[in-house]
C-alpha positions, 0 to 999 in steps of 0.5 A: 500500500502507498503513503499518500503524499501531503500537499506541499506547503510553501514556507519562510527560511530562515535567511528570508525571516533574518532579512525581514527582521533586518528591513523591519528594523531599518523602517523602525529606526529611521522613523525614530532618528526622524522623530528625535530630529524633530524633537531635538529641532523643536527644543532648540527652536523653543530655547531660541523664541525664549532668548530672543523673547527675555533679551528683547524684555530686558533691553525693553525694562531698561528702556521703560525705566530710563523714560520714567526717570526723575530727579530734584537738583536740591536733593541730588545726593537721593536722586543721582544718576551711576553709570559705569562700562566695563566688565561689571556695568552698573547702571543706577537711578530714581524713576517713578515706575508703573504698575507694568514694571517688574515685580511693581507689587511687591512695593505697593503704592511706592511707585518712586523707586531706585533702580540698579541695573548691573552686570554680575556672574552667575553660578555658571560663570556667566554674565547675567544682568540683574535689576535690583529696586528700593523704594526712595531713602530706603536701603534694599531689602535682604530678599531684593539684595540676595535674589535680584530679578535676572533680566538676561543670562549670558551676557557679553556686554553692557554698553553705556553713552551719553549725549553731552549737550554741553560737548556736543558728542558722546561721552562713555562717563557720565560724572554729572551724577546730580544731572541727567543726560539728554540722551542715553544709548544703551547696548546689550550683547548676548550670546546665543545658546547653543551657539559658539559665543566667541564669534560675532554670529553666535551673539546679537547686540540690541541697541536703544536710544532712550531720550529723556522726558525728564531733564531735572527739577532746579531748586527754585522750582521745588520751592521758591525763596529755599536755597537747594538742599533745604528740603528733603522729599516728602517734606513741606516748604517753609517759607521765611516771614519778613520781619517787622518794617523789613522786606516788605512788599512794595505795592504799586500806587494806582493810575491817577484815573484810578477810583480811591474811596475815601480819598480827597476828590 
């Protein structure tokens, strides 16, 4: 008696299942290698819109506060205007700031304000500019002093000038601390992350020109009659009496066709 014979059933190799798995695998990996490119694009892209966004905010906080700037020629010692270049830029004045200004609620109604802007390392090492604030004859708090607002990180450089009216050309020191400047250019240098910061394209540099609404106060338009420095912020002026048969106003006799009651006719 013959066997029957099983029809014949085709079937993978072992080579064929390999080479599958292989194809498999490269499908795989290339729709993973694209997926993380487009992660990684993203987050750089994201790093990017969030540096340029704090840069531009903080060259624009420098701004609102150089266009609320105020000051009192008789109480110049409070109002003084500090500006220094270098390494460690400092950049120091009173403005009546807005409620929009950074951190303005923590100061409440005390809108009259000093404001120091001023370059210093980071724990990283880097340069970071930071805005400290005090409310007039006040000395900053600790918290203020120990965890400052921090305007920009990784900054290259603070650049300071200006307009001498008297001159007629730009200065990089400011000495007339008791004074405002007409006009103040202000120059910020950032590197961007990521990117090599010791070339010219790994940084950008935004530039204001701020022109002062405020020039200054003299002391004879704070009170008329006081010497400067007679009054402190905040106090009334006094106004001296004259004494007795002295200084006292000379009035103006009237025209002739002036009506006097009383008077011979």
């Amino acid at each position: 008696m013959k066997p029957i014979r099983q029809p014949h059933q085709a079937a993978l190799t072992l080579v064929e299942v390999l080479i599958a798995i292989g194809l498999l695998g490269m499908v795989v990996g290339a729709i993973y290698s694209s997926w993380t490119a487009i992660l990684r694009a993203s987050k750089v892209g994201q790093q990017a819109a969030a540096a340029a966004q704090r840069e531009r905010m903080a060259i624009q906080v420098i701004e609102q506060a150089l266009n609320s700037t105020c000051m009192y020629a008789a109480n110049g010692r409070w109002y003084a205007f500090v500006a220094e270049n270098g390494p460690d830029a400092i950049l120091s004045f009173v403005a009546r700031l807005p409620e929009s200004f950074p951190r303005a609620g923590k100061f409440g109604g005390l809108d009259l304000r000093r404001v120091t802007f001023s370059l210093e390392s980071g724990p990283d090492g880097q340069k970071q500019l930071l805005l400290r604030q005090s409310p007039l004859l006040m000395e900053p708090d600790e918290d203020e002093e120990n965890h400052p607002l921090v305007l920009a990180r990784n900054v290259k450089e603070l650049k300071l000038e200006f307009w001498d009216a008297k001159a007629g050309q730009w200065t990089e020191e400011w000495r007339n601390t008791n004074q405002l400047p007409r006009i103040v250019m202000v120059a910020l240098t950032v590197g961007r992350p990521g990117a090599d910061t010791f070339s010219q394209a790994g940084q950008v540099q935004m530039v204001r020109f701020v022109n002062l609404p405020c020039s200054g106060v003299q002391p004879v338009w704070q009170a008329p009659g006081l010497q400067p420095g007679g009054l402190r912020p905040g106090q009334p002026p006094v106004l001296r009496q004259p004494e007795p048969g002295q200084n006292q106003p000379v009035v103006p006799p009237p025209p002739q066709s002036a009506f006097i009651p009383g008077a011979p006719q």
